[in-house]
C-alpha positions in Angstrom: 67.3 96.4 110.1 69.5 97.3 107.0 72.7 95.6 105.8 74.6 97.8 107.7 75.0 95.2 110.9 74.0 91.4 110.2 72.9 89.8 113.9 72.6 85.8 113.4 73.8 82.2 115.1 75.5 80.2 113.7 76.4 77.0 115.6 75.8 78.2 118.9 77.7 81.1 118.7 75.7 84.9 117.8 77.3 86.8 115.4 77.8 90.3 115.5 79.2 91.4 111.9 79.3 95.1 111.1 78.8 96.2 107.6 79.6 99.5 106.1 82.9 99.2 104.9 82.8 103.0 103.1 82.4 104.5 106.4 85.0 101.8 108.1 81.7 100.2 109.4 81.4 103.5 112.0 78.1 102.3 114.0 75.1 104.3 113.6 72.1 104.5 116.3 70.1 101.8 114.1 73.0 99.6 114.6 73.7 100.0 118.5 70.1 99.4 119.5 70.1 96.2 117.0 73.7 95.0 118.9 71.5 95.5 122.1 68.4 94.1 121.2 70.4 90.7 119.5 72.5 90.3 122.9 69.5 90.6 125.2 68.0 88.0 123.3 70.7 85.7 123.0 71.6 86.3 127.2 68.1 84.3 127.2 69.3 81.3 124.7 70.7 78.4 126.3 71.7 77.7 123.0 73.9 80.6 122.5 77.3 79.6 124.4 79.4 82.3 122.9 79.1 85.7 120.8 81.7 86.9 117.7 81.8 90.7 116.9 83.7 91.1 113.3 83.1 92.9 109.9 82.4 91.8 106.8 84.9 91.5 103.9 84.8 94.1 101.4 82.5 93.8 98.5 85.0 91.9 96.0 88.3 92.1 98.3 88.4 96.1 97.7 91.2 97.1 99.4 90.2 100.9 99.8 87.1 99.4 101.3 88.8 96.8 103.6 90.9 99.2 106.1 89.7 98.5 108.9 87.3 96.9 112.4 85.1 100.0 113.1 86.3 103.6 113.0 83.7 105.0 115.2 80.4 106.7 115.7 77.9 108.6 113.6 79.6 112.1 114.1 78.6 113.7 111.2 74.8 113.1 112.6 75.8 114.1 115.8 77.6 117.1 115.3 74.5 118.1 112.8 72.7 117.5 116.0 74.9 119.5 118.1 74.0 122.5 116.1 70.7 121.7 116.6 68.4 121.1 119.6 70.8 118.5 120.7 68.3 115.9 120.8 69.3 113.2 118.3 72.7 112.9 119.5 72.2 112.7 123.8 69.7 109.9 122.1 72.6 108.2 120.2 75.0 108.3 123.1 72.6 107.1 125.5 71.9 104.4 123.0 75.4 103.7 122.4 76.5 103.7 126.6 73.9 101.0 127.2 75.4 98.7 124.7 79.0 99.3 125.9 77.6 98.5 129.1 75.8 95.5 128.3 78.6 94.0 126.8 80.7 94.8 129.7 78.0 92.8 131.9 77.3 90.5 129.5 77.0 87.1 131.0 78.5 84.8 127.7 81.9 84.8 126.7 82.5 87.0 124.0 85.4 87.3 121.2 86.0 90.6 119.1 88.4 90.4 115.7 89.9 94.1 116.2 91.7 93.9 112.4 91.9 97.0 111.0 91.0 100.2 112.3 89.5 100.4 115.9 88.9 103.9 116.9 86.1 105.8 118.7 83.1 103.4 119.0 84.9 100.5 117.7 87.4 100.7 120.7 83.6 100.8 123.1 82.5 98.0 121.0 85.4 95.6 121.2 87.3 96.2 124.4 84.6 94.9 127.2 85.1 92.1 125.2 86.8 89.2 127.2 88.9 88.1 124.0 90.4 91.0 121.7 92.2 89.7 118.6 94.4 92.2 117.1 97.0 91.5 113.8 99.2 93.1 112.0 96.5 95.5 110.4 95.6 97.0 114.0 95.8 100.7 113.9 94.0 101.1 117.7 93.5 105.0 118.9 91.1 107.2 120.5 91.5 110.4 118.7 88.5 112.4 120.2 90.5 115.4 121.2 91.8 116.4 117.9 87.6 117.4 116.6 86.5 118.7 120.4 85.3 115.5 122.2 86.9 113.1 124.9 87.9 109.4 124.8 84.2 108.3 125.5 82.4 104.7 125.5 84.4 103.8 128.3 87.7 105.2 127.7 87.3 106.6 131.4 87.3 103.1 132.7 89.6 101.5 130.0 92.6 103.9 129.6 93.5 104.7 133.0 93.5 100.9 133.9 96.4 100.0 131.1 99.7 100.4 132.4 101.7 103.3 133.8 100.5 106.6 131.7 99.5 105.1 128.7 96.3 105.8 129.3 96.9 109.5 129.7 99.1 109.8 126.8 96.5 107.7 124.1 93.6 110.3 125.7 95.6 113.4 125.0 97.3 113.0 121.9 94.7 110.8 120.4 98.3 108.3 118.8 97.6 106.0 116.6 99.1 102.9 117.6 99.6 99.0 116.2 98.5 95.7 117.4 102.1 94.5 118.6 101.3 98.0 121.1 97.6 96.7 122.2 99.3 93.0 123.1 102.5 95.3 125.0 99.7 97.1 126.9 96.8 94.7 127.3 94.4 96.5 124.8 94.7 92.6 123.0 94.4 89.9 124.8 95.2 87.5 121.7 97.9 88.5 118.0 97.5 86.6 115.3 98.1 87.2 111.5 95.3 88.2 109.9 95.2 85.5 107.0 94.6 83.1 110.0 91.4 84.8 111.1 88.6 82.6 108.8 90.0 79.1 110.0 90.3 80.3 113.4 86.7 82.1 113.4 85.2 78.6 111.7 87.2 76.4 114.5 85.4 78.4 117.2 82.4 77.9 115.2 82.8 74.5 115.3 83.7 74.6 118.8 82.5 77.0 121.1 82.9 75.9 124.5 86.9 76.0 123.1 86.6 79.4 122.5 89.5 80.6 124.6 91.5 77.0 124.0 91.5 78.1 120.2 92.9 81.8 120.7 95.5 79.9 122.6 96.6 77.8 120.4 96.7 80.1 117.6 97.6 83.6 119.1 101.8 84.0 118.6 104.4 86.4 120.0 104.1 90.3 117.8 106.7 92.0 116.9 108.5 94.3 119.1 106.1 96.5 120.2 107.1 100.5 119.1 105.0 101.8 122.3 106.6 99.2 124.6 110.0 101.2 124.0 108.7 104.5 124.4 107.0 103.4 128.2 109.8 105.3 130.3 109.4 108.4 128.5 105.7 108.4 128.2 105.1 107.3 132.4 107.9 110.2 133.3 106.4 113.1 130.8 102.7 112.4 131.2 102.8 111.9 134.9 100.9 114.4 135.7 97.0 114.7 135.2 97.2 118.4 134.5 97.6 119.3 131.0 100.1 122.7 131.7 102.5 120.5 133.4 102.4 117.6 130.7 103.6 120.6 128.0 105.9 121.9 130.7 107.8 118.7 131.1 107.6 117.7 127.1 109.4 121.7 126.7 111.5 120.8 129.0 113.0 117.5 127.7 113.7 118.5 124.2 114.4 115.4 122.6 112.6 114.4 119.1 109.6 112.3 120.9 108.9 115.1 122.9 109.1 117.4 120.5 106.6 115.0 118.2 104.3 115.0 121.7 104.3 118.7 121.7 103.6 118.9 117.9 100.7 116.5 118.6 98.7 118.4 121.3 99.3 121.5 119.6 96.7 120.4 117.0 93.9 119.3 120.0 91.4 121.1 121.7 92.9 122.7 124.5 89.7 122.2 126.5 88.9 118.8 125.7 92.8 117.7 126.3 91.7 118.5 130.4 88.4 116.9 129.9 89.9 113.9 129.2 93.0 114.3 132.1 90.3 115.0 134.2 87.8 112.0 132.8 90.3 108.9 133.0 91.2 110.9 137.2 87.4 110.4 137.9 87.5 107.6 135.7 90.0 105.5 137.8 87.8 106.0 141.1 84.3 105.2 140.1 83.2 101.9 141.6 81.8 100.3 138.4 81.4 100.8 134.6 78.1 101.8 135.0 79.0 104.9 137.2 81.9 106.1 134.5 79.3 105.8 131.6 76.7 108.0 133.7 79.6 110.4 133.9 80.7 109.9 130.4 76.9 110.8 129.6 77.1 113.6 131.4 80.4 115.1 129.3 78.7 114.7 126.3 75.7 116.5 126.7 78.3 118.8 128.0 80.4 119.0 125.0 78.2 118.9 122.3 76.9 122.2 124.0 80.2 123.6 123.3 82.1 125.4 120.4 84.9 123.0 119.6 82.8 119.8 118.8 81.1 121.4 116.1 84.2 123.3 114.9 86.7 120.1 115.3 84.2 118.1 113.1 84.0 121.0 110.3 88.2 121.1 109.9 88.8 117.2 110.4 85.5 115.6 108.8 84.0 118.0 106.7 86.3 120.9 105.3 89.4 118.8 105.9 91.6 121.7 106.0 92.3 120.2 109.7 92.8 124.1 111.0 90.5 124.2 113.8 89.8 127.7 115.8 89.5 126.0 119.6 87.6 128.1 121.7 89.8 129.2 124.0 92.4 128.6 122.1 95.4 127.6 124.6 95.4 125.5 127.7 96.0 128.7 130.0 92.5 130.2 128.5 90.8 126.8 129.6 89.4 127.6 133.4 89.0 125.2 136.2 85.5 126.6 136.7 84.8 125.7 133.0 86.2 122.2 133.7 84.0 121.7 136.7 80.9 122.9 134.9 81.8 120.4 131.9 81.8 118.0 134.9 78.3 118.9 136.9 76.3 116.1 137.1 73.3 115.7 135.3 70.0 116.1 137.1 68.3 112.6 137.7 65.4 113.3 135.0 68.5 113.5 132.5 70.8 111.0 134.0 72.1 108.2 131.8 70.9 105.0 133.4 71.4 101.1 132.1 68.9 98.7 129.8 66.4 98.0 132.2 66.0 94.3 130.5 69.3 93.7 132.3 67.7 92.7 135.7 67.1 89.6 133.2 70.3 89.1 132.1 72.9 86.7 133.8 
């Protein structure tokens, strides 16, 4: 394929190295299937003992070109698909499930550098991962609400799984937050300053049976994590999974991080704010990944068909003026019966289903 994803070993170990630094190395359809297609193979390589997702330096150390993992998905394509026949983007995120699913399954240890920003996709691509190396540079969120969408690639099975109800708060206020926050909350499994990354990454190419040995013995405390000290207050006003009461209990606190909370969700879709509430509920329950990515599926065809996807994109991604008109507008307006249709299951012919080379992999 193009330069925008490089898929080699090296030393035993396949290399996953995304490459589009002036879009933050968002992954596009091309690049999903080529992840795919690259780990299939590799599943079948005795000589591939382990498997390194990064991204590339920017072109001569350009810093406005180095910020960051992987920001996301190709939503400029799929909201022009949105408004559309729909077509190219169920394609992308059926595309895109099966390779969060496949590296959830995958049956070879895998390491993912998450320096920089991880949002969107890059948060699908990295956290199945069974090592997750954040440093100082993480910025970690999944910000889907504020342009119409829902914490996808997983975030169903992900967020509600991390402790307390800091799942619920990252899904509905879409906070940004550091990599000292993704070691507090397990989101990282490894912290380590970023000018440490090449020797370690060449120490594990060197070595890859030592592949966890060497996070060991070069991951270090983080700082004091800012989400850590925020726990009580985010378990006792985002205890419940239904949005009105999350806003009733913010109001009625009244201290500054409420207030900021309140400020927050004020700017998201109303309606995709109880998708996600909703999502990470189901979410919790389904007996494997694969069944949450069939429902995640099922969402976005849902969403796409909806106003505020299309209108969220145009104020955050393409106007900018970041003054979206949600349709409804507030979370009273947003129906249970429009929440359960979101939430109707596909019909079989439709269905999001798994690679079907993975009854060979393992």
């Amino acid at each position: 394929m193009t330069n925008q994803l490089l898929t080699f070993i090296e030393n035993g170990v396949g290399r996953i190295r995304l490459n589009r630094p002036r879009a933050i190395h968002a992954l596009t359809m091309d690049m999903c299937q080529a992840i795919s297609t690259a780990l299939l193979d590799w599943a079948q390589d005795d000589g591939v003992l382990a498997v390194m997702i990064d991204h590339l330096p920017a072109p001569d150390g350009d810093p406005k070109l180095s910020r960051g993992f992987c920001a996301g998905g190709d939503i400029a394509m799929i909201a022009n698909s949105a408004k559309a026949d729909h077509s190219d983007a169920e394609n992308f995120f059926r595309i895109e499930y099966r390779m969060n699913h496949l590296l959830f399954v995958y049956p070879k240890p895998i390491v993912a550098f998450i320096d920089g920003i991880v949002m969107g996709g890059g948060v699908g691509l990295s956290l199945p991962a069974a090592f997750r190396v954040a440093t100082e540079r993480t910025v970690f969120a999944m910000p889907e609400t504020g342009i119409g969408l829902f914490p996808d690639v997983g975030g169903g099975w992900f967020l509600p799984r991390l402790p307390g109800r800091v799942g619920a708060w990252l899904a509905a206020t879409g906070t940004r937050i550091d990599g000292a926050d993704c070691m507090a909350v397990g989101i990282a499994t490894h912290y380590m300053p970023s000018d440490r990354l090449d020797a370690v990454k060449a120490r594990i190419m060197a070595d890859p049976l030592g592949l966890g040995e060497i996070l060991h013995e070069n991951g270090e405390a983080p700082p004091t994590s800012a989400l850590e000290a925020a726990r009580a207050d985010i378990d006792r006003l985002f205890a419940s999974d239904r949005a009105e009461d999350i806003v009733a209990a913010l109001r009625a606190d009244g201290g500054a991080w409420a207030e900021r909370q309140l400020a927050t969700l004020a700017t998201k879709s109303p309606q995709t704010i109880k998708v996600a509430l909703r999502q990470l509920r189901e979410g919790a329950a389904q007996p494997d990944f694969a069944a949450n990515m069939a429902m995640e599926y099922g969402l976005a065809c849902a969403i796409i068909r909806r106003p505020d996807f299309v209108e969220g994109v145009r104020a955050v991604i393409v106007d900018k003026d970041h003054a979206p008109r949600w349709t409804p507008a507030t979370l009273e307006e947003v129906s249970d019966a429009t929440i359960d249709a979101i939430f109707t299951p596909l019909p079989p012919d439709r269905a999001w289903t798994p690679l079907p080379q993975l009854a060979g992999v393992g």
